[in-house]
N, C-alpha and C positions, 0 to 999 in steps of 0.2 A: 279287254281294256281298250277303250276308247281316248278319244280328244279329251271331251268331256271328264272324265274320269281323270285322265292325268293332268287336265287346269284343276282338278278339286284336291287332287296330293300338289301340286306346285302351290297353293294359295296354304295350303297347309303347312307345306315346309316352311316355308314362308313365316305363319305363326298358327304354331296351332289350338291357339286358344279364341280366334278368329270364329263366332258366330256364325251355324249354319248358315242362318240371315242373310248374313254378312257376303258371303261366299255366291250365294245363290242372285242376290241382287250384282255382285259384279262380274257374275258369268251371265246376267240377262233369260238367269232360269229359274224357273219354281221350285219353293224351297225343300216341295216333296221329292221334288226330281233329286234334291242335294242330300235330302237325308234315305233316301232310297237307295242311293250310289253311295254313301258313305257307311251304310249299314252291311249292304253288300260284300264291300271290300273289306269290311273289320271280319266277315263271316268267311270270307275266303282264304282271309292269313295275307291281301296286300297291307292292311293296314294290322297292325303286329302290336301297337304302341303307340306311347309317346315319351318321349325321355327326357330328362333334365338334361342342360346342358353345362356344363362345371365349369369355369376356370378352376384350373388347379394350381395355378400360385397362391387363388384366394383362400381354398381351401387346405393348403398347406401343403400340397404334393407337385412343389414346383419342378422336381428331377424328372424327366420320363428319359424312358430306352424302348430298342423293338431289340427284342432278343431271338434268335435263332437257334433253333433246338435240331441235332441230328441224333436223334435214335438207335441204342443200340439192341436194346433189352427186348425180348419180344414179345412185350406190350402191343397194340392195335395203334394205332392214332388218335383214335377216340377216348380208348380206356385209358392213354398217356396224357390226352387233354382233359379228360377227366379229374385225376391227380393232379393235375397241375393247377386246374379251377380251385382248386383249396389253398391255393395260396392268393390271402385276399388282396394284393398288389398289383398282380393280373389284371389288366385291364380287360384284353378280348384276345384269343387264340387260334389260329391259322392254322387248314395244312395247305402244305405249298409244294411247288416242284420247284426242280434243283439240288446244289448240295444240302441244304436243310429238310429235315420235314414240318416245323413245326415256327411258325413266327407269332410272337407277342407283342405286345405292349406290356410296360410294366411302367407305372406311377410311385414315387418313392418322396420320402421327405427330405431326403439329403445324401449326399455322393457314398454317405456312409451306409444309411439304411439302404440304397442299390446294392451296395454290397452284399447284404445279410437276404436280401431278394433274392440275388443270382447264387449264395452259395444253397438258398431253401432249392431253386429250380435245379441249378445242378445235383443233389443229393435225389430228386424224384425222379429226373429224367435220366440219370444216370446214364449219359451221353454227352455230347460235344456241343459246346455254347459258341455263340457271338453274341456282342451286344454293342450297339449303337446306340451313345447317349444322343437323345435331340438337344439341338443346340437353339432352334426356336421353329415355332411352328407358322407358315406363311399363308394356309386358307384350311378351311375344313368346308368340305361342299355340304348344301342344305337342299342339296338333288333338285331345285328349282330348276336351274339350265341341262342338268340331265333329262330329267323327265322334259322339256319342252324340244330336247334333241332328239325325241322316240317319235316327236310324226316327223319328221325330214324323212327326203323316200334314202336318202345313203342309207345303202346295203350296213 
C-alpha cells in the first residue's frame, strides 16, 4: 500500500459513493489508475465494504452499553462469540486482554430492554459481566486522519 492508495481510501471514507471520476481527477490521476487500485484492494480484503451508517436514536435504539464478558465455561473465544452473535442487540464483539475476555457493544431501545440484553448475554456466557451505559457519544473516526497519519516517517 502506497500514498496513492491511501489518498483513494481517505476520499472514500470521506464519501463513498464519490465517483471513480471524481477521485481520480482530484488525485491529478487517471481514472484506470483509480479503478485499478480500487479493484485491487476490494480483491485483497483492504476494502471489505461499505456500510451504512445509523443514528440510533433515529432508528429507535437510543440506549447503548459496552459490556465486558469474563469467561468461565470452556468454551473457546470464538465459539463464545459465536453464541453471543445470536443475540441480535449485539452490535460487534472483542476479545481483549485484561480482567475481561470479551468486550461488546450492545444497542437497546430502553433502560429496560438493556436489561433483557444483559440477562440473554449473561445466561450464554455464563460468566462475569460489566456494563457501561454510554452517556453520549463525542466522535466516531471515518479513518480519514488515520490513514493520512501512515506516510509520517513516526515509528
Amino acid at each position: 500500500m502506497d500514498t496513492l492508495d491511501r489518498q483513494i481510501l481517505q476520499a472514500l471514507a470521506a464519501d463513498a459513493r464519490v465517483p471513480m471520476s471524481q477521485i481520480a481527477k482530484d488525485l491529478g490521476v487517471a481514472n484506470a489508475t483509480v479503478h485499478q487500485r480500487y479493484k485491487r484492494m476490494q480483491e485483497n480484503g483492504t476494502i471489505r465494504g461499505f456500510r451504512l451508517k445509523l443514528d440510533f436514536n433515529q432508528v429507535g435504539l437510543p440506549v447503548s452499553a459496552v459490556v465486558s464478558v469474563s469467561l468461565v465455561s470452556d468454551l473457546s473465544l470464538g465459539e463464545m462469540a459465536a453464541k453471543l452473535r445470536t443475540i441480535p442487540f449485539v452490535d460487534s464483539c472483542f476479545s481483549v486482554t485484561g480482567e475481561f475476555d470479551l468486550l461488546m457493544v450492545v444497542r437497546a431501545r430502553s433502560s429496560e430492554h438493556l436489561g433483557v440484553i444483559l440477562d440473554e448475554i449473561r445466561l450464554k456466557a455464563q460468566g462475569n459481566t460489566r456494563t457501561l451505559v454510554i452517556m453520549s457519544s463525542h466522535f466516531h473516526s471515518d479513518y480519514r486522519e488515520l490513514l493520512g497519519e501512515l506516510d509520517n516517517s513516526a515509528p
